[in-house]
N, C-alpha and C positions, 0 to 999 in steps of 0.2 A: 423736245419741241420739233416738230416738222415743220419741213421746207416752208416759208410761206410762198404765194402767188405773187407774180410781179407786181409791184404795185405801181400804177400809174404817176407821174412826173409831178403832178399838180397837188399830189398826196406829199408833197416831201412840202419842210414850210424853211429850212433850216437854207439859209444862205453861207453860214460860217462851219468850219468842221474843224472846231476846237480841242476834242478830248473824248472819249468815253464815256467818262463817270457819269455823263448829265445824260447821256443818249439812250432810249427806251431798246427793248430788246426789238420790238419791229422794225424800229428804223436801222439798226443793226441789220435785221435781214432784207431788208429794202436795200441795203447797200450789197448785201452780198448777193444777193439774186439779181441785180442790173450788171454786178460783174464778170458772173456768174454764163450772162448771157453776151459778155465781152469777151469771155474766153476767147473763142476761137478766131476774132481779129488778131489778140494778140498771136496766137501758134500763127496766123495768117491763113488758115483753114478758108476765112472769109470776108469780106474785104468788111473795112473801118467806116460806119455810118456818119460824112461829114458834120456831125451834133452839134458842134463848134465853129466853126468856119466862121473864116469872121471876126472871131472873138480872141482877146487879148491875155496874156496869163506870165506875170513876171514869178520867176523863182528867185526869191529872197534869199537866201542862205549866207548867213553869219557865221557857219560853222561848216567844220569840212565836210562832204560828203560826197561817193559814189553811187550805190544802189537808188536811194530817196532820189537825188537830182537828176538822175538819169532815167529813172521810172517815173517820174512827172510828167520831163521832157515830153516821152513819147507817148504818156498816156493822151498830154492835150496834143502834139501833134497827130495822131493817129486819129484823131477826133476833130480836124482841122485847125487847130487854132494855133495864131502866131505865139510863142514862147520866147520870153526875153530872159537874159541869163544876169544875175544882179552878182560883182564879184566884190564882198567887202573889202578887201584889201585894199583896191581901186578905186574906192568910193569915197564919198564926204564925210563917210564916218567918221573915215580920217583925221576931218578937219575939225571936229567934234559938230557935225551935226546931229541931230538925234534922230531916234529910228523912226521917230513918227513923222516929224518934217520931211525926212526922204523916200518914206513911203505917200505921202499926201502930193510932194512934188512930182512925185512919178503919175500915182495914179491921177493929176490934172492932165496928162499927158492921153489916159486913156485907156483904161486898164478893166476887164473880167473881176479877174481873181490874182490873187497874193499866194504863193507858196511860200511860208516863210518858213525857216529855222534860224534858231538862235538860242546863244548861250543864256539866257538871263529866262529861269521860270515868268510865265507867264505872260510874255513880249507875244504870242500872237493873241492873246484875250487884247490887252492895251491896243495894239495895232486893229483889232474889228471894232475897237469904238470910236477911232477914230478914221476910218475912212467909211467909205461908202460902197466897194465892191465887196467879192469875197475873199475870206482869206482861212485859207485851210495850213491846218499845224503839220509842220515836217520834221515835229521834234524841239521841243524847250528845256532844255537841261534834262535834269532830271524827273521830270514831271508827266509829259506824256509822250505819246508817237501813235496818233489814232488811227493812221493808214496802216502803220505798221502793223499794230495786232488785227487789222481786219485783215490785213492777206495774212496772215497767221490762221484768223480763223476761218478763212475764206480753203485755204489749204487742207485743215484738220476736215471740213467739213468733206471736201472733195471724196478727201482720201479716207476719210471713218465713216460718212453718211451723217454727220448728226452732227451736234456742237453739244446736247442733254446727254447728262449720262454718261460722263468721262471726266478721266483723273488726269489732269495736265500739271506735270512737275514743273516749273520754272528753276533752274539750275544755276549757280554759281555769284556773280556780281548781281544780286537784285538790287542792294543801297543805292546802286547808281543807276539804274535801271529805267528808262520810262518806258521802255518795250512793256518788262514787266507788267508795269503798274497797269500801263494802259490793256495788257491783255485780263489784268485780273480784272478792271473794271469789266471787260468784254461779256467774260465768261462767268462773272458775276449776275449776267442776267440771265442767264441757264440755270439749267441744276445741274452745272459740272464743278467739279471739284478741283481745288486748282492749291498747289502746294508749293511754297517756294522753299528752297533748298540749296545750302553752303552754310560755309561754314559759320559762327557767331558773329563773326567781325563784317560780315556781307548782311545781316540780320537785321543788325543792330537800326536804332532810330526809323524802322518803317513806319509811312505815316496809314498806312492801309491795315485791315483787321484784317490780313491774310492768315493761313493756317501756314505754319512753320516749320523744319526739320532740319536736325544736321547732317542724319545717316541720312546718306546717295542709296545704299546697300537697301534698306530695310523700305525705304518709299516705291523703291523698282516695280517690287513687283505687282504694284497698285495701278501702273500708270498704263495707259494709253499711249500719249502721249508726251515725249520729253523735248525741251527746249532749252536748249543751253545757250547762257547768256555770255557776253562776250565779257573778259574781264577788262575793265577799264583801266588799264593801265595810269593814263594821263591823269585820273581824278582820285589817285590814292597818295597824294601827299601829307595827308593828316591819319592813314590807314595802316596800321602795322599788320602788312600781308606779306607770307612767306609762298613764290609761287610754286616750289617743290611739294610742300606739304598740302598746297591744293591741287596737284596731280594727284598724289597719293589718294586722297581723299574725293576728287570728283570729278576728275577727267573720266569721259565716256568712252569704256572701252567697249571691245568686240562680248568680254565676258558680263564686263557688268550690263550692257544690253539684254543678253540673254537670259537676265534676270525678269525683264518686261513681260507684259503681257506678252502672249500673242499676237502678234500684227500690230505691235504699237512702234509708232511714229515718231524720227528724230529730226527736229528742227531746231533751226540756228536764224536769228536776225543780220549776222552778218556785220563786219567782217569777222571770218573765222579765225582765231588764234592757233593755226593748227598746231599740234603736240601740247597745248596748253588744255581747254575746254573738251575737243575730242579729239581722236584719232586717226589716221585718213582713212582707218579700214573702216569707220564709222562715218565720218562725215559722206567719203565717195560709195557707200555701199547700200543695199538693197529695201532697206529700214531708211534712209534718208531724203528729205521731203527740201531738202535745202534749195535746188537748182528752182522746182517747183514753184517755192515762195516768190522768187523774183519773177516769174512769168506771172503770179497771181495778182505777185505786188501791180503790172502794169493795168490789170485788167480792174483791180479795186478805183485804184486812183482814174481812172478812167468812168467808172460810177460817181467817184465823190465830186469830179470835175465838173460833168453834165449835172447833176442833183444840182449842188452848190448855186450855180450860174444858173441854172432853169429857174429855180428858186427865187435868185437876184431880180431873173428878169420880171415875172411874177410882181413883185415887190416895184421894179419900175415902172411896168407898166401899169400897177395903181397909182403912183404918186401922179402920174402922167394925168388920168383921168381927173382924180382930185384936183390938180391942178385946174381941170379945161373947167369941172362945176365951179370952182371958186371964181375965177373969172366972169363965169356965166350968172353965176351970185351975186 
């Protein structure tokens, strides 16, 4: 499928950016072609269109994170808008308040948009029904990470030309995956082909009809692109994984690369396990799109930012109206 044409602000209807699976393949590239055309704010090629100014945008985050939190930040900053930093630890969590009380008390305060993440599937669907701004997902358990696979695909397309027409492995911990899931949704609207891949204990219970493998070896030389997932150490308490024999078995080396196509592409979501997932001659080398993704990640969220909130405002500025006829009624 080629590129589509920018599509104009007023074309987007979607106030919340919950997940993939529900999202069509245009609105997919409406999102990567607004970012698409953010590139070069972020290298700083050229200065950041104030789009936002003005406007309000707390990052929620219930779970650790570098990369997501930090590439929000300056996605709404770079796009003017004030950014408040929400730290559970700190909070009334604490005190067992719930997450939708403390997002409702916030957002009376004045609020955009909601970056949330959080451990509990589902908590930013719960949280966009009950408020009234935007709120875009930074990750739900194991469920999804919808910025995430779009600077994934925002990357592959960069660097391959296309998003049709290509074999993306997904590599190692998928069970715990939402990177995963959420890029199989992605690339599910293409006609690419998208393979995940580890060993049976990483396989097991998907709730996706992805296509499956255990040979690393024998998938290589199909692919395009490969994405190695990070193994989640922290959520294999109920998982009998041995991490030696998944070196053995799926660590990305210089050789097994070599097996790829031609010009295909290694990506990682970050953070990298290095000696575990790949190797530094892999990760730091010439076939690796890693550093890339985080310049792309700023320039996505910086799309879903402006959409989202244009959207919002759209939607207020009807009720608004509605409001003056009913009175006038």
């Amino acid at each position: 499928m080629p590129r589509s044409k920018k599509s104009a602000a007023p074309n987007w209807t979607r106030k919340h950016l919950l997940g993939l699976e529900d999202m069509t393949a245009q609105e997919i590239l409406t999102v990567l072609d607004r970012a698409d055309a953010y590139l070069p704010c972020v290298t700083q090629a050229r200065p950041c269109p104030p789009t936002l100014k003005d406007r309000t945008v707390l990052n929620l985050f219930c779970e650790d994170s570098t990369r997501t939190r930090t590439s929000f930040t300056f996605a709404a900053e770079r796009l003017g808008a004030r950014v408040f930093q929400f730290h559970a630890a700190t909070s009334s969590l604490n005190k067992k308040e719930s997450l939708i009380d403390t997002a409702r008390n916030i957002e009376a305060m004045g609020l955009d948009a909601i970056v949330i993440r959080h451990q509990e599937r589902g908590a930013p669907h719960r949280l966009a029904e009950a408020v009234a701004c935007s709120v875009l997902n930074a990750g739900d358990n194991a469920h999804e990470h919808p910025t995430q696979a779009l600077l994934d695909m925002l990357t592959i397309r960069r660097r391959l030309g296309r998003l049709d027409g290509l074999t993306l492995a997904l590599v190692g911990d998928v069970r715990h995956s939402r990177v995963a899931r959420s890029n199989f949704f992605g690339f599910s609207k293409f006609a690419s082909r998208v393979i995940c891949v580890g060993p049976p204990v990483f396989l097991q219970a998907l709730d996706v009809k992805a296509e499956t493998a255990t040979d690393l070896g024998a998938v290589l030389p199909e692919c395009d692109a490969v994405m190695m997932l990070r193994v989640q150490f922290e959520r294999h308490e109920s998982v009998q994984f041995n991490v030696d024999e998944y070196i053995r078995g799926y660590q990305l080396t210089p050789a097994r690369l070599a097996r790829a196509r031609p010009g295909a592409i290694v990506l990682h979501p970050g953070p990298v396990n290095r000696g575990v997932e790949l190797t530094n001659e892999v990760a730091d080398g010439p076939q690796s799109v890693i550093l890339f993704q985080t310049t792309c990640g700023v320039a996505v969220r910086m799309a879903c930012l402006e959409l989202c909130i244009g959207a919002l405002d759209r939607e207020r500025r009807s009720r608004t109206a509605q409001a003056r006829r009913d009175r006038r009624g």
